[in-house]
C-alpha positions in Angstrom: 0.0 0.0 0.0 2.8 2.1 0.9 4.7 1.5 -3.0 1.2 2.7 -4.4 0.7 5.7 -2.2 4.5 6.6 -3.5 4.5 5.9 -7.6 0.1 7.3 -7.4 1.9 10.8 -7.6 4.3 9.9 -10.8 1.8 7.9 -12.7 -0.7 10.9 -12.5 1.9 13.1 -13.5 3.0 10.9 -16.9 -0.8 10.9 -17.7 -1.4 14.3 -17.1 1.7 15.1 -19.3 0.5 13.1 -22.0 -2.3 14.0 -21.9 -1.6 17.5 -22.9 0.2 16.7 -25.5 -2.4 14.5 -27.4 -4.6 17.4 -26.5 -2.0 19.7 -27.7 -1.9 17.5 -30.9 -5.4 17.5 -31.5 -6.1 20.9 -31.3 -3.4 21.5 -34.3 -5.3 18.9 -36.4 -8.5 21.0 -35.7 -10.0 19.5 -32.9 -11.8 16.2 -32.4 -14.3 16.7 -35.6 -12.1 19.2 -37.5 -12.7 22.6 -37.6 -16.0 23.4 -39.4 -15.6 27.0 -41.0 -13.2 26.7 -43.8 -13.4 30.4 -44.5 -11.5 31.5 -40.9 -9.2 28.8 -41.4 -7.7 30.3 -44.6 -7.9 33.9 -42.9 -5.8 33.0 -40.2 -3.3 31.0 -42.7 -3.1 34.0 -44.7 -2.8 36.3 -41.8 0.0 34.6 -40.4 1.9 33.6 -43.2 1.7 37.4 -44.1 2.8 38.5 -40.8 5.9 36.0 -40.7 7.0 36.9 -44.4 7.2 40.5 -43.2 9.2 39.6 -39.7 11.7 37.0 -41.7 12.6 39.9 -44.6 12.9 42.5 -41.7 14.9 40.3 -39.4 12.5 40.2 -36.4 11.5 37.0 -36.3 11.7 35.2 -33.3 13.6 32.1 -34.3 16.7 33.9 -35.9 19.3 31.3 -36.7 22.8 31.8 -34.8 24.5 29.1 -37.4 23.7 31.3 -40.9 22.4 33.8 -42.3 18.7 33.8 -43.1 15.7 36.1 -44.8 16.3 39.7 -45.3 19.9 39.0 -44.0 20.8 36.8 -47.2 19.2 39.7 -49.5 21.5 41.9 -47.8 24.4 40.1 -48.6 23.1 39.6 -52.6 23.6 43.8 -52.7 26.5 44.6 -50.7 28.3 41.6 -51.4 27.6 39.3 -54.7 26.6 42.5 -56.5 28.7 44.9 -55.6 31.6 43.2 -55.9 30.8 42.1 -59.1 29.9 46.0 -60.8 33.5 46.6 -58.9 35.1 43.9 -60.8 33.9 45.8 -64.5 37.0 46.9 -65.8 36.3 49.0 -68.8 39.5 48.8 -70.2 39.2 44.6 -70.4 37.7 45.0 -73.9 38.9 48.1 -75.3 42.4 48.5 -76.2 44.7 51.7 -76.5 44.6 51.3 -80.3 40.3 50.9 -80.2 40.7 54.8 -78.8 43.1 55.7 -81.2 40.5 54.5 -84.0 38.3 56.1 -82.5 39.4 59.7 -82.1 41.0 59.6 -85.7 37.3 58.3 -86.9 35.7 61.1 -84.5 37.7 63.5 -86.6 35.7 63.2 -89.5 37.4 64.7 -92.5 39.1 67.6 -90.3 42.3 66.8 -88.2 41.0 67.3 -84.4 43.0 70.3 -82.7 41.8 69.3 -79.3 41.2 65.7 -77.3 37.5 64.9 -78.7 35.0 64.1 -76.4 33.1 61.7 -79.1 35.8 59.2 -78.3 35.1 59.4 -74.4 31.3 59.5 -74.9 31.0 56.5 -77.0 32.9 54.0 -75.2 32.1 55.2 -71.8 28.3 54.4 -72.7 29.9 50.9 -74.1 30.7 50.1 -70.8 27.9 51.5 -68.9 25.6 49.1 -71.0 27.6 46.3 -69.3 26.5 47.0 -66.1 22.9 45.1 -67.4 23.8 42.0 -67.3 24.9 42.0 -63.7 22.0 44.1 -62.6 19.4 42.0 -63.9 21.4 38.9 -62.5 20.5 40.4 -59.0 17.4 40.7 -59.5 17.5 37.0 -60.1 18.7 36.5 -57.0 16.8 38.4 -54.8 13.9 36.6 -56.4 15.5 33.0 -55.6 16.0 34.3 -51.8 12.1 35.2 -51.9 11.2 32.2 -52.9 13.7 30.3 -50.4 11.8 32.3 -47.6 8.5 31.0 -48.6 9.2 27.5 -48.6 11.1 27.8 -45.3 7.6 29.0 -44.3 5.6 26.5 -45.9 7.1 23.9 -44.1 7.2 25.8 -40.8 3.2 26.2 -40.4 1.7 23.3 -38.9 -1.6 23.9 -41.3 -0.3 23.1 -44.5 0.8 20.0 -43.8 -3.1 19.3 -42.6 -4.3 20.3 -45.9 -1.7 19.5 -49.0 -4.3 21.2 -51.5 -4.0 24.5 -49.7 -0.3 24.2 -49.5 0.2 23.4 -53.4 -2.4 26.4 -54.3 -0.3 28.9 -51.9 2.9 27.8 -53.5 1.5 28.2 -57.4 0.1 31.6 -56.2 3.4 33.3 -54.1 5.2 32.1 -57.0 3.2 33.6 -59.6 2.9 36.7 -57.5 7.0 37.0 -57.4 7.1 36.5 -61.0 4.9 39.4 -61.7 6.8 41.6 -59.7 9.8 40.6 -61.6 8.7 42.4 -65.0 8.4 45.9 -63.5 11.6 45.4 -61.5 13.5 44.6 -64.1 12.3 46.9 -66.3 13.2 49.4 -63.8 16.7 48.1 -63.5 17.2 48.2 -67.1 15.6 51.8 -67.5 18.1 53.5 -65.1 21.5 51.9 -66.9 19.3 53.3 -69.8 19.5 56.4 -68.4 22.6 56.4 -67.0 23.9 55.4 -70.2 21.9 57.6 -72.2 23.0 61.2 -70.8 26.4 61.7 -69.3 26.4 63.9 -66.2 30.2 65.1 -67.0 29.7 68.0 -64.7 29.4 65.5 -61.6 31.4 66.5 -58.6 33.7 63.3 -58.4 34.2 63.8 -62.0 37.6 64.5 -62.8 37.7 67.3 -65.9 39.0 67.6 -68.7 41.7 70.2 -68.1 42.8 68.1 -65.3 43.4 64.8 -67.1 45.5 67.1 -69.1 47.2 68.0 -66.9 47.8 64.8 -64.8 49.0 62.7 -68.3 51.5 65.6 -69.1 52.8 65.2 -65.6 53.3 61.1 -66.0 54.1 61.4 -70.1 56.3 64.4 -69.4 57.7 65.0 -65.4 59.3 68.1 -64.7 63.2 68.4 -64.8 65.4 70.6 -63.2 65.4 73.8 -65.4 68.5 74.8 -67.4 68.8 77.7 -69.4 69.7 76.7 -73.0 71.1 79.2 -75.7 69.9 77.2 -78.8 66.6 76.7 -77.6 63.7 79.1 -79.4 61.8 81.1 -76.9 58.9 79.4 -75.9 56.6 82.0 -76.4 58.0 83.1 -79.8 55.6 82.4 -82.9 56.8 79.2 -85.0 59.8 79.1 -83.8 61.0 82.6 -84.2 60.2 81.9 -87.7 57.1 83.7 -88.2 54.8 81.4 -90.7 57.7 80.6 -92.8 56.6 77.0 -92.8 59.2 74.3 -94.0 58.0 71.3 -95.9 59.2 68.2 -93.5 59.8 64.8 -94.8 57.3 63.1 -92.4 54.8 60.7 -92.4 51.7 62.6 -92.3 48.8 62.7 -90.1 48.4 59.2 -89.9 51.9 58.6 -90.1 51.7 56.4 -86.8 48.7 55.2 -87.7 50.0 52.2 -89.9 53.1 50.2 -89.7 55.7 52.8 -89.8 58.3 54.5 -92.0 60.2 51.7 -92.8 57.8 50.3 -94.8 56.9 53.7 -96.3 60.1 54.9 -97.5 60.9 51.2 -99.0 57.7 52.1 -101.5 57.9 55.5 -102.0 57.2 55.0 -105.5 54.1 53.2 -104.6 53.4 56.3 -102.7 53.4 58.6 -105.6 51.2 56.3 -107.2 48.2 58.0 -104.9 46.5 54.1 -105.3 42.8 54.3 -103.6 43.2 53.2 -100.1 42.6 49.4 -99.0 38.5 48.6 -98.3 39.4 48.2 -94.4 42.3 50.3 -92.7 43.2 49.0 -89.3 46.2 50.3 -86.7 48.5 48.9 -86.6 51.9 51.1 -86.4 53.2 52.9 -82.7 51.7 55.6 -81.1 53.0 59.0 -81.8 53.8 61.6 -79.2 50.4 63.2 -80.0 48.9 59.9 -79.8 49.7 58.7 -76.6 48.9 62.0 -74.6 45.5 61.3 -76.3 44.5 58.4 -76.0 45.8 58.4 -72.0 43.6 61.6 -71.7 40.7 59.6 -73.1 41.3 56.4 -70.7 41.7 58.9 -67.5 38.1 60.2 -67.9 36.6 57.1 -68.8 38.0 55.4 -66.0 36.8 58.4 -63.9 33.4 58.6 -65.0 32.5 54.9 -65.1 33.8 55.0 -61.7 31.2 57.6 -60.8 28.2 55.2 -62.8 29.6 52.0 -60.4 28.8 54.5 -57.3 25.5 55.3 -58.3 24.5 51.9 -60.1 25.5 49.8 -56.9 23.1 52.5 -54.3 20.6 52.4 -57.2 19.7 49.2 -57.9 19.1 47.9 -54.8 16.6 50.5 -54.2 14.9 49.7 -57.5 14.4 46.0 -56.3 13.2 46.4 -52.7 10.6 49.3 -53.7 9.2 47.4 -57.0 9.6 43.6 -55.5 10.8 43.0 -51.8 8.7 45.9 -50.3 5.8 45.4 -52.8 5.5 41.7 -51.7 5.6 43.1 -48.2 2.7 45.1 -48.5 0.4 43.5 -51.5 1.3 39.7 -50.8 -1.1 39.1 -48.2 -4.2 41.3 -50.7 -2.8 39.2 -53.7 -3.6 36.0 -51.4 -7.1 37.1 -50.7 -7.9 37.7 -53.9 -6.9 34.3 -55.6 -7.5 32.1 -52.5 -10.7 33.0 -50.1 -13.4 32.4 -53.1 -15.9 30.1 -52.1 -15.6 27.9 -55.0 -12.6 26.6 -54.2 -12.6 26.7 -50.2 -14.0 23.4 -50.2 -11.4 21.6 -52.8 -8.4 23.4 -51.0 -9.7 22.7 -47.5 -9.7 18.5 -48.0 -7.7 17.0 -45.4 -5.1 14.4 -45.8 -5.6 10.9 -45.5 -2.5 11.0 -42.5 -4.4 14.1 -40.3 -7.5 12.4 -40.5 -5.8 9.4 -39.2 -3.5 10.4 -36.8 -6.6 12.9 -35.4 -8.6 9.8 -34.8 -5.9 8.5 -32.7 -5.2 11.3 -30.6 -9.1 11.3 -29.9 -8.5 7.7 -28.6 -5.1 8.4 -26.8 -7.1 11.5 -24.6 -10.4 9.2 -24.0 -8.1 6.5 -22.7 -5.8 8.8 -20.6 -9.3 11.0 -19.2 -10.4 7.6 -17.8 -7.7 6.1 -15.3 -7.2 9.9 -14.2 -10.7 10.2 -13.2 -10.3 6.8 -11.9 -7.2 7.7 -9.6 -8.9 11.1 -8.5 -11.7 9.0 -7.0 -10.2 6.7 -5.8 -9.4 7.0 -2.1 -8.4 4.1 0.3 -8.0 4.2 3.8 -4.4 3.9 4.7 -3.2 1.1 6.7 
């Protein structure tokens, strides 16, 4: 009697405990005849699901992980890391070569000689470039969208309900997913429109622009550095008008304008007679000789503000597009998602398809209506029972 007054306390306490769990159990399938009002149930669903996208993306969730990086954190890491470091990797000089630019300023010419460093030749392979950033900006939208849809299958399998009803699951899945998709097409677009833009007008008088006087400047000082200063009697005056000549102009033996242009004097001089020929010019002319003096200083000028500018574009393009993304995807899914849901899902002709349980809740919620009947009995049992100790 003594053995039974002493293990009566522990048995009750194992039955209670089980007891609230099958309870606990049974409740989550919907109680013992399943809850009757489809319409709430898919209310609530929605209401939470909504509720726990916005906390995951925003980082307040309850649950964060300590082990990796999850939800709005892994978006984060798609702009300032992945992205970033990949418009910082564009080098605009990987595909254009010194002698492109030279082609380029002689063809920017026209029919004229150029007295100054052309800005055609800046313009029109800076805007190259720019175009390039595209690709990679359209790439994160791609991935922002794969982290959006990684957060709502995390979800999916988190809440309890859809596991009670696979048809609901399947139908929240095909419309999230759709919903995402059509947020895409504006997003990009958007994307796309400001390299566009950025591409299409060149904001040259930008403060972290370097100008043009000072690229000058800074290739004379690299192409030409100061020396020490020592006076020299043959040398003309440096102000003094074609070399205290006047415009008595002498006829030079050199190659010309595009003298550097092609492959040189040597072969020039060995077909001079070719040259006084005056044949029509080959159907393509290409570069192909060294750069001259003139040349160089040019074409150094032209590669200092292109650098300089596209610089500027990475700047902007990498604060840019990830504002374009959150505003027409990540912070439109925050705050239409949940009306998108309500729209396609809370219709009463197809409540009844998506609420069907599965065969394994309907199963395993008959059990657990067994497992509390059994355990209510012996405890009422026990409670009333009450023998007089020995």
């Amino acid at each position: 009697m003594h053995h039974i007054r002493n293990t009566l306390p522990d048995i009750k306490g194992k039955i209670s405990a089980q007891l609230t769990k099958f309870q606990a159990e049974l409740q989550s399938l919907g109680g013992p005849l399943g809850e009757a009002n489809s319409g709430n149930i898919v209310l609530t669903i929605i209401t939470e699901f909504c509720n726990e996208f916005r906390t995951v993306i925003d980082g307040n969730s309850n649950d964060l992980s300590v082990n990796e990086l999850a939800g709005g954190a892994r978006i984060s890491f798609v702009f300032h890391e992945l992205y970033s470091n990949g418009v910082k990797a564009i080098d605009p000089f990987d595909m254009v070569k010194d002698s492109d630019i030279r082609t380029i300023l002689y063809n920017s010419s026209g029919s004229s000689p150029a007295l100054f460093v052309g800005t055609t030749a800046f313009e029109v392979i800076v805007k190259q470039q720019i175009k390039r950033l595209e690709e990679p900006s359209i790439k994160c939208c791609s991935l922002v969208y794969d982290e959006l849809v990684r957060i709502l299958a995390q979800l999916l399998n988190k809440n309890q309900s859809f596991r009670r009803f696979p048809a609901l699951r399947e139908r929240f899945n095909s419309v999230v997913i759709q919903f995402f998709k059509k947020c895409m097409g504006p997003t990009t677009k958007l994307v796309t429109d400001f390299v566009a833009a950025e591409a299409g007008y060149l904001n040259t008088g930008h403060p972290d622009f370097i100008s043009g006087h000072k690229a000058m400047e800074i290739v004379n000082e690299r192409l030409n550095p100061p020396a020490p200063a020592t006076p020299d009697p043959k040398k003309p005056h440096p102000h003094a008008v074609n070399n205290d000549k006047d415009l008595d102009v002498n006829l030079k033996n050199e190659g010309g304008f595009f003298g550097s242009f092609f492959q040189g004097n040597k072969v020039a001089q060995a077909n001079r007679q070719k040259k006084a020929a005056m044949e029509a010019p080959p159907p393509s002319l290409r570069a192909s000789g060294h750069f001259s003096q003139r040349e160089q200083l040019e074409t150094e000028v032209v590669k200092l503000l292109i650098s300089s500018y596209f610089n500027v574009v990475k700047v902007e393009t990498i604060s840019m597009v990830p504002k374009c993304i959150m505003l027409n995807l990540v912070t439109y899914a925050k705050d239409s998602l949940q009306r998108e849901l309500l729209q396609e899902l809370y219709k009463a002709e197809v409540l009844d398809e998506l609420m069907k349980e599965s065969d394994h809740v309907i199963t395993r919620r008959r059990e657990c209506v067994k497992m509390v009947s059994i355990r209510h009995t012996p405890r009422s049992q026990t409670a009333s029972t009450r023998r007089p100790t020995c």
